[in-house]
C-alpha positions as CSV (number, residue, x, y, z in Angstrom):
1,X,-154.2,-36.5,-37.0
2,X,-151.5,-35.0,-35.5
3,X,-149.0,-34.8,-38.5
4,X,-149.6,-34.7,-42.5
5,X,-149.1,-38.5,-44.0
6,X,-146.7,-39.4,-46.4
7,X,-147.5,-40.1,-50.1
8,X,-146.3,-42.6,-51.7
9,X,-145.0,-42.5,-55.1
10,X,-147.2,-43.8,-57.6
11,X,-145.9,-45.4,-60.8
12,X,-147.1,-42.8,-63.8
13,X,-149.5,-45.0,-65.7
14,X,-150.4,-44.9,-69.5
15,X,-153.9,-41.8,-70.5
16,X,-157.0,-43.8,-70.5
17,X,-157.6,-43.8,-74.0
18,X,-154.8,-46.8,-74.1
19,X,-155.5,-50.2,-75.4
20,X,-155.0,-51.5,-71.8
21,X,-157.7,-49.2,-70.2
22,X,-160.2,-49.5,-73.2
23,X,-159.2,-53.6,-72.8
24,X,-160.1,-53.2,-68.2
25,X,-162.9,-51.2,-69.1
26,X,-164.5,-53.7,-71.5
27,X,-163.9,-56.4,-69.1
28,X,-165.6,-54.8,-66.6
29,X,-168.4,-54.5,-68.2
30,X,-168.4,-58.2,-69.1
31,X,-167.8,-58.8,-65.8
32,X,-171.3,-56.9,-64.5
33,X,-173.6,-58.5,-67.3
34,X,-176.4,-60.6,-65.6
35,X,-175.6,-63.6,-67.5
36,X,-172.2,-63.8,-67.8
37,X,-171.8,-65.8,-63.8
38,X,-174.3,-68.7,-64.4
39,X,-172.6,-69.1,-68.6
40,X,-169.3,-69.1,-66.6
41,X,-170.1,-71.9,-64.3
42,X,-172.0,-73.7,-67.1
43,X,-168.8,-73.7,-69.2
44,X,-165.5,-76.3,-67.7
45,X,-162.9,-74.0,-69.0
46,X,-164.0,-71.0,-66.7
47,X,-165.9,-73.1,-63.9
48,X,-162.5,-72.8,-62.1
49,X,-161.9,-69.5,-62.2
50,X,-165.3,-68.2,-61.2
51,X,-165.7,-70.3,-58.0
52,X,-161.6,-69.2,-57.7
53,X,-162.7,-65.8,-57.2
54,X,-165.9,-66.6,-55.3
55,X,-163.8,-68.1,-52.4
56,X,-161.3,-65.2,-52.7
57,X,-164.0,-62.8,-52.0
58,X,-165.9,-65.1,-49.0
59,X,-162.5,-65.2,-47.9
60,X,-162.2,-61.4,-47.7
61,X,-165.7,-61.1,-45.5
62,X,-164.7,-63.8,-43.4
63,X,-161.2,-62.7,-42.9
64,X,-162.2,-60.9,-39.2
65,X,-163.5,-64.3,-37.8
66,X,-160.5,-66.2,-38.9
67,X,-158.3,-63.7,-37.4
68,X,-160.7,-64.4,-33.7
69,X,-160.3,-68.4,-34.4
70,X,-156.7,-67.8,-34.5
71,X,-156.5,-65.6,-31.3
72,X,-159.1,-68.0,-29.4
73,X,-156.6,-70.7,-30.1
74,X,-153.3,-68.5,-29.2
75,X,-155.3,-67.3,-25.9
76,X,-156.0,-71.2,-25.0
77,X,-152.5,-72.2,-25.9
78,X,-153.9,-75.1,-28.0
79,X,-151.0,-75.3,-30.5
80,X,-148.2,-75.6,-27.8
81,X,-150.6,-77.9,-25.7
82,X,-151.3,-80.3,-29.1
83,X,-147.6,-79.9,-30.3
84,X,-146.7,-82.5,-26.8
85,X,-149.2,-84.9,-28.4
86,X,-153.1,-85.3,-30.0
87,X,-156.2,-84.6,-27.6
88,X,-159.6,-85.3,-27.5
89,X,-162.6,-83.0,-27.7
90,X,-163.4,-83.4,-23.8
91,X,-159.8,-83.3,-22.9
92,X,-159.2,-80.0,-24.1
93,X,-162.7,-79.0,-22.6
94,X,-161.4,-79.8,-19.6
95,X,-158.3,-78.1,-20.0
96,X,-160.0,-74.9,-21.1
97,X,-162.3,-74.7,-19.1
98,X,-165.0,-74.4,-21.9
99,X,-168.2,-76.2,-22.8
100,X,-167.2,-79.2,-25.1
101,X,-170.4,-77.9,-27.8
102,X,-168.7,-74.4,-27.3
103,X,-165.2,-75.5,-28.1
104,X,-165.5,-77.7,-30.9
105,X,-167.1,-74.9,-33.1
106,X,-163.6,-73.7,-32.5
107,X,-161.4,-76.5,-33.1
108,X,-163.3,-77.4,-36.2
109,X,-163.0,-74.2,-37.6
110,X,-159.3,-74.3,-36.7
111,X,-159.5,-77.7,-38.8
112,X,-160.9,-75.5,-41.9
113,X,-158.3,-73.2,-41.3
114,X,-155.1,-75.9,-41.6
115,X,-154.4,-74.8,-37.9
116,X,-155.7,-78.0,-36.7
117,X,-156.6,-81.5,-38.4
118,X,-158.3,-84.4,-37.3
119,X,-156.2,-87.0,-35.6
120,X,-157.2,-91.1,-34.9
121,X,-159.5,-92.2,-32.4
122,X,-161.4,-88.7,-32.3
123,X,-158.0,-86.5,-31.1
124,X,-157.0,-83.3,-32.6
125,X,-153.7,-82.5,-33.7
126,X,-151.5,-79.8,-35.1
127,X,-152.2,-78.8,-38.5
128,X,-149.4,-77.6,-41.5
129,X,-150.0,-74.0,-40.4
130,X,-150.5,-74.6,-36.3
131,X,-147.0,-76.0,-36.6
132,X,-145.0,-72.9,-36.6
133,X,-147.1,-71.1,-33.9
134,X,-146.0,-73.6,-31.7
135,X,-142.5,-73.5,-32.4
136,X,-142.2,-69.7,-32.5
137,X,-142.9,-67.6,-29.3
138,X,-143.1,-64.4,-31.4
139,X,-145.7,-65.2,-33.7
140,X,-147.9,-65.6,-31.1
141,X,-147.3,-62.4,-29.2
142,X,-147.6,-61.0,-32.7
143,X,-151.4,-62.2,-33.1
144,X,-151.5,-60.9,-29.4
145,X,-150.4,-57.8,-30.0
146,X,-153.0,-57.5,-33.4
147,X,-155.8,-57.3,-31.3
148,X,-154.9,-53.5,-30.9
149,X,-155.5,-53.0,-34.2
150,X,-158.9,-55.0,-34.7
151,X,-159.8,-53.3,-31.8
152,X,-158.4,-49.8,-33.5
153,X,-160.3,-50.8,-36.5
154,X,-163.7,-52.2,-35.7
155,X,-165.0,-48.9,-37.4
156,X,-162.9,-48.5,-40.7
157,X,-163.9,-45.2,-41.2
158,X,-163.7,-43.7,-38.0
159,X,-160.5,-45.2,-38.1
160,X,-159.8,-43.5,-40.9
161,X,-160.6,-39.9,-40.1
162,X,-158.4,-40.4,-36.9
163,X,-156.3,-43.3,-37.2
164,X,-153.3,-42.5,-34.3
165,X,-155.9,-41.8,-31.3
166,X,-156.5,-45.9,-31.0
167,X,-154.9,-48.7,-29.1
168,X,-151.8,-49.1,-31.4
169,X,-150.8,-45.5,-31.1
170,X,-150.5,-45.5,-27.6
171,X,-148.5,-49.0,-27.8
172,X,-145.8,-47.4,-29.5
173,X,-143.7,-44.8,-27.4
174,X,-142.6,-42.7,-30.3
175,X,-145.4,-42.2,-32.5
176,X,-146.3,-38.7,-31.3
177,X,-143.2,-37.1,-29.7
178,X,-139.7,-37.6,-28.9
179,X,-139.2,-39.7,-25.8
180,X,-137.2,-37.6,-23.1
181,X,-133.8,-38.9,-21.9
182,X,-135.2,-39.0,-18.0
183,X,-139.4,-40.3,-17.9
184,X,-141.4,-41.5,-15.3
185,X,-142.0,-44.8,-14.8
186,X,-144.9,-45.9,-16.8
187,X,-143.1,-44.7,-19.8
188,X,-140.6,-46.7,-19.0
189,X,-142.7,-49.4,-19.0
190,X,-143.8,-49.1,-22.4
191,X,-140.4,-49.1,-23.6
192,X,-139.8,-52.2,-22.1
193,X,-143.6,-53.7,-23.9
194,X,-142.4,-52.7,-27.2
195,X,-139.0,-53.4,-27.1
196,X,-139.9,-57.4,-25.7
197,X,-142.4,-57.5,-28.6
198,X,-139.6,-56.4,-31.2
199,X,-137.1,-59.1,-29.7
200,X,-139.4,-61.9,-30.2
201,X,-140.9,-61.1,-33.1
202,X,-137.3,-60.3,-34.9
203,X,-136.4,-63.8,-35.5
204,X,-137.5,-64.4,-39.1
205,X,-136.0,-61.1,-40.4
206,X,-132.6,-61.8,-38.8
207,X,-132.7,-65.0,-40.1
208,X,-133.8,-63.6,-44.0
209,X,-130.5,-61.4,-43.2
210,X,-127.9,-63.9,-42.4
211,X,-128.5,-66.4,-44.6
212,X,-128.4,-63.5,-47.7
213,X,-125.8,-61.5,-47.1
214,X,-121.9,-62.3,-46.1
215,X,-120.1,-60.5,-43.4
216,X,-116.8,-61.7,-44.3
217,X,-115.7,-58.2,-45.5
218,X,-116.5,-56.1,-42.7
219,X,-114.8,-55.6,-39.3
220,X,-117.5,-53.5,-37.2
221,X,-121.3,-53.2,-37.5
222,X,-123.2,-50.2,-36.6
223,X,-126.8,-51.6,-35.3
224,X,-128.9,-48.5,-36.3
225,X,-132.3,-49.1,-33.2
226,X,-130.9,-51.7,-32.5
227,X,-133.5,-52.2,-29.5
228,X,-132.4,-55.2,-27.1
229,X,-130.3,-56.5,-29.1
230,X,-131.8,-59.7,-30.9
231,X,-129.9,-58.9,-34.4
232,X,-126.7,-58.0,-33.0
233,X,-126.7,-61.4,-30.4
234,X,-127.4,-63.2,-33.3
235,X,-124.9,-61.6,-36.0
236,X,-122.5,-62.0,-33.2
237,X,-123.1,-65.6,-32.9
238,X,-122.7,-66.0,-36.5
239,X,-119.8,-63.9,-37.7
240,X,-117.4,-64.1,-34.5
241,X,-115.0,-61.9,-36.0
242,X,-116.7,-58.7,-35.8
243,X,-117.1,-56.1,-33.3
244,X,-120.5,-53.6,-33.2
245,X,-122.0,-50.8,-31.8
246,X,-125.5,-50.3,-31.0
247,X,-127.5,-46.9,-31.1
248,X,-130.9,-46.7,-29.6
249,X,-132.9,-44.6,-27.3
250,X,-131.2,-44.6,-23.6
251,X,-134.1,-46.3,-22.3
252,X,-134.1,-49.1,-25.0
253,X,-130.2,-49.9,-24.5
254,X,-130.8,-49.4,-20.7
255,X,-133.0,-52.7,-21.5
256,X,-130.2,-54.2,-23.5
257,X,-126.8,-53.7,-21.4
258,X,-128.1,-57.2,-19.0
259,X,-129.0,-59.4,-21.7
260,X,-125.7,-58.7,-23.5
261,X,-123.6,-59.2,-20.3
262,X,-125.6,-62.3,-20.2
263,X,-124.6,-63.7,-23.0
264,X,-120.9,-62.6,-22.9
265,X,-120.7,-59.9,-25.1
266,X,-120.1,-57.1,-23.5
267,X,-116.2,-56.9,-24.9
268,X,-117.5,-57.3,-28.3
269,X,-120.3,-54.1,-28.0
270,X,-120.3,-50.8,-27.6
271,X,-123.3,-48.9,-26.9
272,X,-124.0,-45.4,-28.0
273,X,-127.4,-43.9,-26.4
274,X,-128.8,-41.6,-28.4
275,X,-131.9,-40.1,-30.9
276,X,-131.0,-39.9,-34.5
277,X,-133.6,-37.1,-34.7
278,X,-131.0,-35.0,-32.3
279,X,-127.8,-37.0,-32.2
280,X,-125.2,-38.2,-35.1
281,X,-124.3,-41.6,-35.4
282,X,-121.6,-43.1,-33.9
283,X,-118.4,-43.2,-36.4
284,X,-116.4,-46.3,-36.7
285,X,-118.0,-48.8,-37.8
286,X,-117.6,-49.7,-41.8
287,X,-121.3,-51.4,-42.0
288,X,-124.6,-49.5,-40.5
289,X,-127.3,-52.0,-40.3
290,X,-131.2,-50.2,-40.4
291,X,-133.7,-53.4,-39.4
292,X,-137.3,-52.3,-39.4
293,X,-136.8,-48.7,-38.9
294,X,-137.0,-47.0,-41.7
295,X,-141.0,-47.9,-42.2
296,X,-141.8,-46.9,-38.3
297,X,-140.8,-43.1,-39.1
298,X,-142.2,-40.8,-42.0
299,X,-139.9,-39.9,-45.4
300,X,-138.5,-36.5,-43.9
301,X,-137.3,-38.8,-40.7
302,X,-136.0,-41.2,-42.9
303,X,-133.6,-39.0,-45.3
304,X,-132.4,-37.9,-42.5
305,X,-131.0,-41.2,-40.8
306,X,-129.6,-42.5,-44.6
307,X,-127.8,-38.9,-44.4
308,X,-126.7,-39.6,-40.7
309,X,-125.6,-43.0,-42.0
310,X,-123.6,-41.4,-45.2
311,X,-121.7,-39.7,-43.0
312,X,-120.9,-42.0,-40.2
313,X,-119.2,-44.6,-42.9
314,X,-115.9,-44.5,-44.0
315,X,-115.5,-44.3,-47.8
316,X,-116.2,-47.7,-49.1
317,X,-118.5,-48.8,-46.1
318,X,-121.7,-49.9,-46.8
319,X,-125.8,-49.6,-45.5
320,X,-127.8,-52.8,-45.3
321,X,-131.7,-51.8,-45.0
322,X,-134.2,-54.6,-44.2
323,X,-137.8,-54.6,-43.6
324,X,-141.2,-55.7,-44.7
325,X,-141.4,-53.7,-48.1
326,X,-144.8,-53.0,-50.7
327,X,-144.6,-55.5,-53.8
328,X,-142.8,-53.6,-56.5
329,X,-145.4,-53.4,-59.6
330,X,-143.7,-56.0,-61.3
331,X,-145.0,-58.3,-59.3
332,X,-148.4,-57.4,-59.0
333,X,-151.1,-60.1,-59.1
334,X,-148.1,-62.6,-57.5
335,X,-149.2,-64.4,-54.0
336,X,-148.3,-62.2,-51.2
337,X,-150.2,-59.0,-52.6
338,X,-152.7,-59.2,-49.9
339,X,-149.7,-58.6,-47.1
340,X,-149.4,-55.2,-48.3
341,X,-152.9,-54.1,-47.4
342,X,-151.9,-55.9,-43.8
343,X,-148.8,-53.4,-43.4
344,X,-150.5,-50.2,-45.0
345,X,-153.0,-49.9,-41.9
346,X,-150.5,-51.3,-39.0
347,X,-148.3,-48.7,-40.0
348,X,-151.3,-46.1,-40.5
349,X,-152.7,-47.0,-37.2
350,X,-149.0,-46.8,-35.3
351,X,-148.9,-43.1,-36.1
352,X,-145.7,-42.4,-37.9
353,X,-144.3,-44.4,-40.7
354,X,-145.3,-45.8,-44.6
355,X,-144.9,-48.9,-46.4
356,X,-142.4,-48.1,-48.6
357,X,-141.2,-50.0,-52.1
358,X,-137.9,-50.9,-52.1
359,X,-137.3,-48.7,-55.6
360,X,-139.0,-45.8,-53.2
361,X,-136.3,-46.6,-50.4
362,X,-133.0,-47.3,-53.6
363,X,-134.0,-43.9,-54.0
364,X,-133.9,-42.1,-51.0
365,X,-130.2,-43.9,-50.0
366,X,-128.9,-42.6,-53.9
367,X,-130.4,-39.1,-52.9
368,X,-128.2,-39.5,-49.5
369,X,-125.3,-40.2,-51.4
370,X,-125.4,-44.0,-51.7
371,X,-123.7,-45.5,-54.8
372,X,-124.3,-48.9,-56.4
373,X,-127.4,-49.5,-54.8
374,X,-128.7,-53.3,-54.7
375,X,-131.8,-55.5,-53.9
376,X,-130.3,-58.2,-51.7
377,X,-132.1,-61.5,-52.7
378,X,-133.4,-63.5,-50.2
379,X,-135.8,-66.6,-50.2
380,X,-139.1,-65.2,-48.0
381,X,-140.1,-61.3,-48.8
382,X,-142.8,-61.3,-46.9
383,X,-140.6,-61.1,-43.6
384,X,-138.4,-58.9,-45.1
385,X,-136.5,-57.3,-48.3
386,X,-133.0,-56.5,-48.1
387,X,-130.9,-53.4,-49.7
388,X,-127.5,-52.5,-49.9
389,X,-125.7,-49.4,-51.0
390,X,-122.0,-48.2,-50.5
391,X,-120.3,-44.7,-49.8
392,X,-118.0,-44.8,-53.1
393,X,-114.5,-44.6,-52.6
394,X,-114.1,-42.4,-55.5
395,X,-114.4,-38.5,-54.8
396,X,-117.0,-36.6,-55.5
397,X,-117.2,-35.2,-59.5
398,X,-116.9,-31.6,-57.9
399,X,-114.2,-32.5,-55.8
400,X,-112.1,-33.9,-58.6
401,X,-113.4,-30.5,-60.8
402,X,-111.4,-28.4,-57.8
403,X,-108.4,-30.0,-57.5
404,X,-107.7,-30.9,-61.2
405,X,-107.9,-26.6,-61.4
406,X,-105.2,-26.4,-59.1
């Protein structure tokens, strides 16, 4: 690897000799006796539970081929194609090309998977869980763009032992180095790939953002990598009284300058090219917006944006931070756990950046000087959790120290 990795902070948990740990340990050992899975199906009042945790483990060995299912169906557009109206087995076949005994192993095991269900007179239809990947370009490119990582991954411990030398890696153009101001063209090119990917797959977090947190107070918005512009089109759209700037890689805002003349708002945006590993941040704005940034880059890069960020407000301006964050403890056990596990190896297998908590990230804006720091609540966590924290507009204790002495 071509950098150390981040550690995360660990809650401090009770010596083993607690009650709790002498209570797991015990457990387990019920849990390995012989006997103890054929009394548990025998007996109503744990039948459930057993076969529960039966399935959740099948579900674990058989999470690779449900991942293929759903990129078979994404690569044959069957969820658009079915979303117009139901289909046949032998329609489809002929639409896909495929043998019809070939295809429906894959449309019934879309069926199992809620993608799909079974329609009258022999059709196929959309399923509860096919509806959305018809409706939303970007999750599709999304379980496109996964592929890398199976690919990345097919040997977990390879993987492991060398984790940024894969597919993903090369996908992103800052993993390993700082992206030059002037780059030959097939650089270029990849700045474009990611940045297209990040546009269309931005649309649920933008959404978590705006219906979560009002903009009434502000007057400017900083977009912090702010890539082609998705969140600040769309914050324009819905707050029409606010200006912004946006800060990104020249490259990236190269990218972004047509779309926003496009859409007529050019007078509204300023943009500031620039690296924030090199470069402050551009000062006027009293709101600095970080969305899905601060888990791309390690902690060291990260301190140093929030202190970038610190010092490019105006006393009582404030940071919003939103991004796919690791379930606090607290909530441990509660659906949702498993997307966790999802994020830990993207981000591993990327090359630069952790999944963070957000009491990990409260604490890295208080030690850049951020006061009154908040969880934003929002309905759907796993797109996205929300923080807020505010440059106080009372002076420092220090400062107040000095001038009270004179």
């Amino acid at each position: 690897m071509s950098q150390p990795l981040d550690l995360a902070a660990l809650q401090a948990h009770p010596a083993p000799s607690t009650f709790k740990d002498a209570w797991q340990a015990r457990l387990e050992r019920w849990y390995a006796h012989p006997g103890l899975y054929q009394w548990s199906l025998r007996n109503p009042l744990t039948r459930w539970l057993t076969r529960r945790r039966t399935r959740k483990l099948f579900d674990l060995m058989a999470g690779f081929v449900h991942s293929q299912v759903l990129l078979g169906c994404v690569r044959l557009d069957l969820f658009r194609a079915l979303h117009h109206a139901p289909a046949s087995l032998n329609d489809l076949a002929r639409r896909t090309g495929l043998a019809p005994a070939v295809l429906q192993r894959l449309l019934l095991s879309a069926v199992a998977l809620d993608l799909l269900e079974h329609r009258s007179q022999g059709r196929f239809g959309l399923g509860p869980l096919g509806v959305p990947l018809a409706q939303h370009e970007g999750i599709a490119q999304m379980i496109e763009h996964n592929h890398l990582l199976y690919q990345d991954m097919q040997d977990p411990l390879q993987f492991l032992g060398n984790a940024w030398s894969g597919g993903m890696a090369e996908y992103w153009p800052y993993a390993h180095e700082k992206p030059a101001v002037a780059m030959p063209q097939a650089e270029v090119d990849k700045f474009t790939r990611y940045s297209e990917l990040m546009a269309a797959s931005q649309g649920f977090v933008v959404q978590e953002i705006l219906s979560s947190y009002f903009f009434d107070e502000h007057r400017c918005v900083l977009d912090v990598g702010a890539g082609r512009g998705r969140f600040v089109s769309e914050l324009a759209a819905h707050a029409p009284h606010l200006q912004f700037k946006m800060f990104d890689l020249p490259p990236v805002l190269a990218l972004a300058r047509e779309g926003l003349q496009a859409k007529g708002l050019s007078e509204r945006v300023a943009l500031h090219p620039g690296s924030f590993l090199d470069d402050p941040l551009p000062e006027g704005a009293d709101l600095i917006t970080l969305v899905r940034v601060a888990h791309d880059h390690p902690d060291a890069v990260v301190q140093q944006i929030l202190q970038k960020a610190y010092a490019a407000l105006p006393l009582g301006g404030a940071l919003l931070l939103a991004e796919p964050m690791a379930q606090p403890d607290e909530e441990a056990g509660q659906p949702g756990a498993s997307v966790d596990a999802y994020f830990h190896f993207y981000l591993l297998a990327m090359g630069a950046g952790r999944l963070r908590t957000p009491h990990e990230l409260q604490t890295m804006m208080e030690e850049a000087g951020f006061t009154h720091v908040e969880q934003v609540p929002n309905a759907m966590p796993i797109h996205a959790r929300i923080l807020l924290g505010r440059k106080s507009q009372c002076l420092p204790l220090n400062h107040q120290n000095s001038v009270s002495k004179h």
